[in-house]
GULO-251132 format. One record per residue (C-alpha): residue in one letter; chain; x, y, z. Coordinates in pm, 1 decimal. Layout:
N
FIKE bavo rovo     east    north       up
FIKE    A    A        X        Y        Z
...
END
This chain:
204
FIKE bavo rovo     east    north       up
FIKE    X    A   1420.1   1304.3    218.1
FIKE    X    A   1303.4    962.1    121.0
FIKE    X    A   1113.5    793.9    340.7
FIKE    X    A   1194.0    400.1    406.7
FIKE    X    A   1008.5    161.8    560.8
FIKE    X    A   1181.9    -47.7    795.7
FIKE    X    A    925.1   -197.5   1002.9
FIKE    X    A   1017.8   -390.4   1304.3
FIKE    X    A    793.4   -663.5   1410.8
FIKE    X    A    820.1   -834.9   1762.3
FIKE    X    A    752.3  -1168.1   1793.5
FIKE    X    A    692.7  -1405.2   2073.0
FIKE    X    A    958.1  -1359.6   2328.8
FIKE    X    A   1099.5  -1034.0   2229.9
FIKE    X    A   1272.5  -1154.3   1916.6
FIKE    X    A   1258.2   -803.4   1672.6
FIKE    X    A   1258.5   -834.0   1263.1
FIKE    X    A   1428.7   -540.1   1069.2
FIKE    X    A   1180.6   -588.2    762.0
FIKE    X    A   1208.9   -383.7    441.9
FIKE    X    A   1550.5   -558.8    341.2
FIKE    X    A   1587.8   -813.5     59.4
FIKE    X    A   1350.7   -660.9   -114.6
FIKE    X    A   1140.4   -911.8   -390.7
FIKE    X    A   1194.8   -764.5   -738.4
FIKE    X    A    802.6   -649.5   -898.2
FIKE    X    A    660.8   -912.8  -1146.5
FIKE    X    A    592.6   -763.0  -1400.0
FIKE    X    A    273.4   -554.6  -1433.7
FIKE    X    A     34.0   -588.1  -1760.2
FIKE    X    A   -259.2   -379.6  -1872.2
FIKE    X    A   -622.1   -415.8  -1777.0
FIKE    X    A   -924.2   -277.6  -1892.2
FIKE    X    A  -1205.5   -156.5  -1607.0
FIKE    X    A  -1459.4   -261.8  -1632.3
FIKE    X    A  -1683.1     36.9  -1843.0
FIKE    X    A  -2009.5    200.1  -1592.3
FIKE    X    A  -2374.5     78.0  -1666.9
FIKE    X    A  -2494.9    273.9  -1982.3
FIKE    X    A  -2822.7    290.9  -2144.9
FIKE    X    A  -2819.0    178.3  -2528.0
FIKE    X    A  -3038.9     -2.6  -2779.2
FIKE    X    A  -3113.4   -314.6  -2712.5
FIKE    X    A  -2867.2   -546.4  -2927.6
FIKE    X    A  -2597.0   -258.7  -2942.7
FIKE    X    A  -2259.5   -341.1  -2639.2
FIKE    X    A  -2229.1    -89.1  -2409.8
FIKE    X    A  -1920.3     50.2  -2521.0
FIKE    X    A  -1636.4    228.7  -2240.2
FIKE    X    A  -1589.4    572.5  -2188.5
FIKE    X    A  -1312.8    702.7  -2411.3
FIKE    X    A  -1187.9    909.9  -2101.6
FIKE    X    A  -1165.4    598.2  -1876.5
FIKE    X    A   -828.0    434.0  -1861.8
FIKE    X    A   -744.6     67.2  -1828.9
FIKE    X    A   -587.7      1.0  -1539.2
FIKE    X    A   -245.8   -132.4  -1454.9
FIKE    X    A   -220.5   -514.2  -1323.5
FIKE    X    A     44.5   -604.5  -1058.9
FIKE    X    A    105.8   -960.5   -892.6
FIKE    X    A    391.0  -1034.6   -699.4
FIKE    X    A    491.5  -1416.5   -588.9
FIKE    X    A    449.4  -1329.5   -243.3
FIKE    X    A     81.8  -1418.6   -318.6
FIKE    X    A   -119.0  -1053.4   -353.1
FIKE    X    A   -219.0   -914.7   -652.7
FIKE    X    A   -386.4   -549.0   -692.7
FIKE    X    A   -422.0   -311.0   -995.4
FIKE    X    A   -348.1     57.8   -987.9
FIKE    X    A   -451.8    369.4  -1212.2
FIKE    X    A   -227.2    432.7  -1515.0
FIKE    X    A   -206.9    744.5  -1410.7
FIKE    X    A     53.4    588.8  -1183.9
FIKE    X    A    381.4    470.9  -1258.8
FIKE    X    A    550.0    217.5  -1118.2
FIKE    X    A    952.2    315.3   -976.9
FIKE    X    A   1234.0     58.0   -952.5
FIKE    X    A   1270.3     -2.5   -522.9
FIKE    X    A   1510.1   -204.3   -302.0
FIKE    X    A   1259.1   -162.4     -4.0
FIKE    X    A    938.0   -222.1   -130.7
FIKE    X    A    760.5   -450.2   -368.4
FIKE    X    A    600.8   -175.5   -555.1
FIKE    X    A    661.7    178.8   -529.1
FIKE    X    A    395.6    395.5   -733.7
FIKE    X    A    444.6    783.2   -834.7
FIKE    X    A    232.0   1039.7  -1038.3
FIKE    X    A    304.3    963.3  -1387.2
FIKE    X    A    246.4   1339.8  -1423.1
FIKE    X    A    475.9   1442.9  -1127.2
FIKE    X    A    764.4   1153.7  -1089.6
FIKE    X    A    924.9   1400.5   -859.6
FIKE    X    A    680.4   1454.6   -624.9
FIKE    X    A    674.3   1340.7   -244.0
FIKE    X    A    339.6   1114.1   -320.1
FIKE    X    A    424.7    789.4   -287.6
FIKE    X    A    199.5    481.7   -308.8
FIKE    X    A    414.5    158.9   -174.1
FIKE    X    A    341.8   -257.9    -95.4
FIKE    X    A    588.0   -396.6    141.1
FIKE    X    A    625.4   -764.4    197.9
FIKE    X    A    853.6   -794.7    486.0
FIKE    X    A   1080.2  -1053.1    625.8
FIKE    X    A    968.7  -1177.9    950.5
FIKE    X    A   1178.7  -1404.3   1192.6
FIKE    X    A   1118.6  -1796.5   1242.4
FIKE    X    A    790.0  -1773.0   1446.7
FIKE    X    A    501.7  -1995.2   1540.1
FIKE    X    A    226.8  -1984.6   1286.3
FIKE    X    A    -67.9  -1699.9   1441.4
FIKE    X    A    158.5  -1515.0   1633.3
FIKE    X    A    204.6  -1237.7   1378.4
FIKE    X    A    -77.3  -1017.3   1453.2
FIKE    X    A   -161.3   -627.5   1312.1
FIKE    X    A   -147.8   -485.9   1685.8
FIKE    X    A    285.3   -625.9   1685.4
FIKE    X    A    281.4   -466.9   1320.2
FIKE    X    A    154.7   -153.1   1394.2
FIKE    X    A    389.9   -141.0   1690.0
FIKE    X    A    727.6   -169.1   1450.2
FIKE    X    A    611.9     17.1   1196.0
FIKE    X    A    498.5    337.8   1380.3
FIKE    X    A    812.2    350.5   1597.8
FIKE    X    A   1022.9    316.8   1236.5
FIKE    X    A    791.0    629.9   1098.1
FIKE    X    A    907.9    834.3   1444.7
FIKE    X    A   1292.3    712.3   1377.1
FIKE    X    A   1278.7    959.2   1111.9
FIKE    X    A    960.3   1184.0   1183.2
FIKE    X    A    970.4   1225.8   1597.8
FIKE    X    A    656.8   1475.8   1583.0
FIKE    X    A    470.1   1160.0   1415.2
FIKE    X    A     91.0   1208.3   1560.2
FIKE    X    A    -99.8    873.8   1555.2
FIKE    X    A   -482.4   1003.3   1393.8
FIKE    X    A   -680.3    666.1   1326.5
FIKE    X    A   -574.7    320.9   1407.2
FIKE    X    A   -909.4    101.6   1292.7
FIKE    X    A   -939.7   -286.4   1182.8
FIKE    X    A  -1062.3   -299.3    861.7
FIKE    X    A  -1272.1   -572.2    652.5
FIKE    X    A  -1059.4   -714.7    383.6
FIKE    X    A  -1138.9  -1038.8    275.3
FIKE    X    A   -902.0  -1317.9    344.1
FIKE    X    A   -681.8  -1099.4    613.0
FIKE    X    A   -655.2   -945.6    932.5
FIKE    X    A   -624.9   -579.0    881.6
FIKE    X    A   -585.2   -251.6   1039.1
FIKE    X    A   -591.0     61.2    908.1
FIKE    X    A   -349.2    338.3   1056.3
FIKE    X    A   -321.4    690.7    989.2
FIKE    X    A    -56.1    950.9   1121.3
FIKE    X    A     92.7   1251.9    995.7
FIKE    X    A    422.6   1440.9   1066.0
FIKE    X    A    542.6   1778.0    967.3
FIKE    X    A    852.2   1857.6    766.3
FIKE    X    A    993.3   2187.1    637.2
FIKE    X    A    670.8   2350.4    765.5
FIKE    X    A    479.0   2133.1    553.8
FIKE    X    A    183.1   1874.6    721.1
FIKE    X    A    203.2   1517.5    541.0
FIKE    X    A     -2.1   1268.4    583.5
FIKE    X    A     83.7    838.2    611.8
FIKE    X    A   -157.6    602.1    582.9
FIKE    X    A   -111.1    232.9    621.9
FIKE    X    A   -302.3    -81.6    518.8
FIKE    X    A   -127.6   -347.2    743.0
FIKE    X    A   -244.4   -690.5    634.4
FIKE    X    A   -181.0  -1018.7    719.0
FIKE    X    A   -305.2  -1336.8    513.3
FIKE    X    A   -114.2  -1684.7    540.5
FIKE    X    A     95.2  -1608.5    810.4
FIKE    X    A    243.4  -1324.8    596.8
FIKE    X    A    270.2   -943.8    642.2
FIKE    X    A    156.0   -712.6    367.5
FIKE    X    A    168.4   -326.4    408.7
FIKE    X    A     38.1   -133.2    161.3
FIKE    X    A     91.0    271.7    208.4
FIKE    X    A     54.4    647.3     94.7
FIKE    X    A    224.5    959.0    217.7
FIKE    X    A    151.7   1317.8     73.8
FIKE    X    A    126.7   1596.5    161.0
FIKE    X    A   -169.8   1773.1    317.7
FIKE    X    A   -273.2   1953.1    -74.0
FIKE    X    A   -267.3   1664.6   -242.2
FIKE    X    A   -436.6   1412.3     55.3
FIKE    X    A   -757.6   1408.7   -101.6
FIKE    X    A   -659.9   1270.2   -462.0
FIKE    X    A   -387.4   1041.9   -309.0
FIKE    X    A   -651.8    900.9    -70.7
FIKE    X    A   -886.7    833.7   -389.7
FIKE    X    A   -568.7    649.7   -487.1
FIKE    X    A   -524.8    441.9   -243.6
FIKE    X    A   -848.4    361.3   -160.4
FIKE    X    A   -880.8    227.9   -487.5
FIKE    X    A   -605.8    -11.6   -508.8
FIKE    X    A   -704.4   -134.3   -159.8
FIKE    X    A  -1012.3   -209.7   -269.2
FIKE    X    A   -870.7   -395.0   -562.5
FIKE    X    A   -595.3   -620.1   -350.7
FIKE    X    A   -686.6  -1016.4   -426.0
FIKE    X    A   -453.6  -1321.8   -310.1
FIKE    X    A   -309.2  -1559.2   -560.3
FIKE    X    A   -179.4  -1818.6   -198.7
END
């Protein structure tokens, strides 16, 4: 089953956002290259990249963030997310890389905090996955934002899969970036998602 996010933020005096709905369309992404690892070579003579080392993918969307991901990954049209990445290898498969940008309701300006995200967003994972076991819920360093990191993980048709959450918020604006596999795959999808976390920038 596909999993949607549909995270519910409250606000203030109780007033509750259904986010994940009119969804901004992807900019569109464009090639580029890493940046090659340190390599000996005579002196005069560029350092020239590994042939087996892919450029990476660009994304920006007008929300204001802007991150690149491997090319390994392809990116999937989505009416609830921003970005929605799959294994170019394995479009199929449940491993799912995703940026939300949800709508929140009129508020006052510092109000929106990762604790009230977390809140919405977990009780929308147990909507659909009531075994959902909360594992790690840490703030996180990310330079310009609040963040929190949250990690749970659900069974389904006997299978463990794991969610993990980058909840972010940077000018008064929720960002969510996410992964869910399942438990074979966790370690390479974590690599994954560590690395386009690490590459996230703002453009606002």
């Amino acid at each position: 089953m596909k999993h949607v996010l549909v995270a519910a933020v409250a606000v203030g005096t109780g007033i509750v956002c259904g986010c994940g709905q009119d969804r901004t369309k992807p900019a569109h992404a464009t090639p580029t290259t890493a940046a090659p690892g340190e390599k000996n070579t005579p002196a005069g003579q560029p350092a020239a990249a590994p042939a087996s080392q892919p450029a990476d993918v660009a994304f920006q969307d007008k929300s204001g963030v802007r991150l690149q991901y491997p090319s390994g990954w392809k990116s999937q049209a989505s009416d609830d997310f921003v970005l929605l990445l799959v294994p170019g290898d394995d479009p199929k498969s449940r491993r799912r890389i995703r940026l939300d940008v949800p709508d929140l309701p009129p508020h006052f300006p510092g109000m929106i905090r990762p604790g009230l995200v977390q809140n919405g967003y977990l009780n929308d994972l147990r909507k659909e996955h009531p075994d959902l076991n909360v594992e790690e819920a840490v703030d996180r360093n990310v330079p310009g934002a609040s963040a929190r990191l949250v990690r749970s993980a659900f069974q389904q048709n006997g299978q463990r899969y794991e969610n993990v959450a980058l909840i972010m918020i940077h000018a008064d604006r929720v960002y969510i970036l996410s992964m869910i596999t399942d438990a074979d795959q966790l370690s390479a999808t974590r690599g994954v998602f560590d690395r386009v976390a690490a590459s996230v920038r703002w453009t606002k």
